[in-house]
N, C-alpha and C positions, 0 to 999 in steps of 0.2 A: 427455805434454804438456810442451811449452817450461816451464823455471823462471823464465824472464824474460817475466810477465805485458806487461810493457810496452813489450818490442820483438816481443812475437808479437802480431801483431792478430786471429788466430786467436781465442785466449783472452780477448783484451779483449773479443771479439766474443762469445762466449759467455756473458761474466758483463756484459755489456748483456742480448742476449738473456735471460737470467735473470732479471732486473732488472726486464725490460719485464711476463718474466711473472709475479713476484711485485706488480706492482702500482706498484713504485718505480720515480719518476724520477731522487732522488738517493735520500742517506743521508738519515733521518727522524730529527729532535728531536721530542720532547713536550713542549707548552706545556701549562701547567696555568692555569686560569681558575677561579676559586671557582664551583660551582654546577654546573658543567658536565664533562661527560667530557676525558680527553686530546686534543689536535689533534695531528696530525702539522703538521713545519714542516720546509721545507728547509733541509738542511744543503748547503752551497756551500763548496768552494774556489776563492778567483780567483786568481792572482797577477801582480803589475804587472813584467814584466821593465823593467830601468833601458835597456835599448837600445830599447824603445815606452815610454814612459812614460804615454802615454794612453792604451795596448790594456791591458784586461784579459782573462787567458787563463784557462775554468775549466777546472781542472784535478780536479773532485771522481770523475766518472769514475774518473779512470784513476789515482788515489789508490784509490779503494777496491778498484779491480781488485787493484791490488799487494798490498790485504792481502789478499783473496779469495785470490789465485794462493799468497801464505803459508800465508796457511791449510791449502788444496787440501795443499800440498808437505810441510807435517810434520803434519798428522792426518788428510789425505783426506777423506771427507763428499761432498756434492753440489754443485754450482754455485749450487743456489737455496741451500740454508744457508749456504754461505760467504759469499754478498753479504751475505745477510741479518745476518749476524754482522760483518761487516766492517763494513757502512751502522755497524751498534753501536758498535763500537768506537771507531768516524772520531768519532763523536757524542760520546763519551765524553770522548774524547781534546783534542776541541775545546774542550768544556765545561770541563775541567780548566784549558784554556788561556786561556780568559776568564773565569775566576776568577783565576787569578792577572794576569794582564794588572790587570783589576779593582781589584786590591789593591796594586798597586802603582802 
C-alpha cells in the first residue's frame, strides 16, 4: 500500500470503507451527563480556506485517514483498528486543544 494516505484514494477508500463498518461516521467524543451512560458525539474538522471565506471544507475524513495510513506504516494492525484508534487520537488531540484554547 501507498504511504501517502491522502493522495492514494485507494486507501482513503478503504479506511471509509472501514469506518462505515465499524459503525462510525466520524471520529467519536464521549459526553458525560450525570445519571446516564457515555454518548458518543461528533468530532468534525472544518476549515475556512482565506480564498472562500464562506465555504467550509470538512476535512475530518481525510485527517483521520492520514493517521490510520501512520499507523498502518510503522505498527501495521488492520484497517478497522487503525481508524478506530485514529478516530481516538483526533479526539484526544482535539480536546487537548480546547483546553488550552479555554484557558487562554
Amino acid at each position: 500500500m501507498s504511504p501517502h494516505a491522502l493522495t492514494n484514494p485507494g486507501r482513503t477508500q478503504l479506511n471509509r470503507s472501514a469506518a462505515r463498518r465499524s459503525g462510525s461516521q466520524h471520529g467519536t467524543a464521549t459526553t458525560l451527563h450525570a445519571g446516564s451512560p457515555p454518548q458518543p458525539r461528533p468530532v468534525r474538522i472544518v476549515i475556512h480556506p482565506a480564498a472562500a471565506a464562506g465555504l467550509g471544507i470538512d476535512v475530518t475524513r481525510e485527517v483521520t485517514s492520514a493517521i490510520a495510513d501512520i499507523l498502518w506504516r510503522h505498527y501495521g494492525g488492520n484497517e478497522v483498528l487503525n481508524w478506530l484508534e485514529a478516530e481516538r487520537l483526533l479526539q484526544q488531540s482535539l480536546s487537548a486543544l480546547r483546553t488550552i484554547a479555554a484557558a487562554s
